[in-house]
N, C-alpha and C positions, 0 to 999 in steps of 0.2 A: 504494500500500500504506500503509496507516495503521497504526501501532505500537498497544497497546491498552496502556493503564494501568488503574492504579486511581484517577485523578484527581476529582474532585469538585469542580467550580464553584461553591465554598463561600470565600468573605472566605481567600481566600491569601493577599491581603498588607492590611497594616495601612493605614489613613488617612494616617499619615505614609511609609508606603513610596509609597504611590500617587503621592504629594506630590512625593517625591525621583524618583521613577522618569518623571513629567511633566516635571520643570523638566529633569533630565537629558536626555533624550529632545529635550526642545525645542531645543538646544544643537546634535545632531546634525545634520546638512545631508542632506535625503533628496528624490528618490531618487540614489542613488549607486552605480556599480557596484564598487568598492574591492573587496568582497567576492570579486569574478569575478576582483582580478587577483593575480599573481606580488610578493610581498613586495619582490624586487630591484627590481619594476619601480614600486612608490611608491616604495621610497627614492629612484630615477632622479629621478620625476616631485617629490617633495615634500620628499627630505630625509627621512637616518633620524629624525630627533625626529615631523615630521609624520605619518611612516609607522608607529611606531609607534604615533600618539594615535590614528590612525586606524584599528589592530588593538584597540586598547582600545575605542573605540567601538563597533566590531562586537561583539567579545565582548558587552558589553554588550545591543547589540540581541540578539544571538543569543539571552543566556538569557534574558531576561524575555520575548523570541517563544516560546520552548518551552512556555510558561506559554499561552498565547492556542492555542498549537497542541496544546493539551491533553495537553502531555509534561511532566508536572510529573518525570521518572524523573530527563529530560535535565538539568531546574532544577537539581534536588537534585546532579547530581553536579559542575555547574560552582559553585553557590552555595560561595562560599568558597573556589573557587581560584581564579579571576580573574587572577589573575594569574601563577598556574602554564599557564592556558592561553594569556595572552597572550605569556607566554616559550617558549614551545612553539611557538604559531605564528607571530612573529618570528622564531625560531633556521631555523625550514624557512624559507629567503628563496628556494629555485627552484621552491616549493609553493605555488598558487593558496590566497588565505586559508580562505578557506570550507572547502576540500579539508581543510585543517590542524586547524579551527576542529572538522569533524566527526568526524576522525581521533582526536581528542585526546578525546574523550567516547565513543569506540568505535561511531560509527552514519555509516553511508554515506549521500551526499544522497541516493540513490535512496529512502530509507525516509522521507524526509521530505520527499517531493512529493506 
C-alpha cells in the first residue's frame, strides 16, 4: 500500500542541505539492522550513550528516507522535532526502534512497505 501525497520532485532541499545531508549520511555504518532491535537490547550490546547515537542516527535516516519515499507528509512532521522523536523512542527501551520511530509520526510499517 502506498500512502498518496501531494509531493512534487521539485529542488526540496537546498545545495547546502544536500551537502550536510551526504557528509552526515557518510558517517552512518550501513547496512545495519539497529533499527529491527529492542532499545534495552543496544544498551546491552553498546552502552546507553552508543545506543542512543545510534537512535539519533536512524531518526535521521528515517526522515530524509520519507523524502526518496515520496512522503514528504512524514518529513514535515518529524522536521524539527528530532529530537522529540529520539526521546520518545529511547524512553520505549522494551519497543523495537523502528516500531517507536513509526509510532511517534502516527503511521504503521505496514503502510510503508
Amino acid at each position: 500500500m502506498k500512502i498518496e501525497t501531494n509531493y512534487k520532485k521539485e529542488n526540496f532541499y537546498t545545495e547546502q542541505e544536500v551537502k550536510e545531508i551526504r557528509e552526515k549520511m557518510s558517517d552512518i555504518k550501513l547496512p545495519n539492522n539497529h533499527r529491527n532491535m529492542k532499545i534495552t537490547d543496544l544498551i546491552k550490546e553498546y552502552g546507553a550513550e552508543k545506543a542512543r547515537k545510534l537512535v539519533e542516527e536512524e531518526v535521521y535516516l528515517f526522515k530524509h528516507s520519507l523524502i526518496m519515499l515520496e512522503l514528504s507528509e512524514g518529513y514535515k512532521m518529524i522536521n524539527g522535532h528530532e529530537n522529540d522523536m529520539i526521546d520518545y523512542t529511547f524512553k520505549n527501551q522494551n519497543e523495537i526502534m523502528k516500531n517507536s520511530m513509526y509510532e511517534y509520526i502516527g503511521v504503521s510499517d505496514t503502510m510503508l512497505s
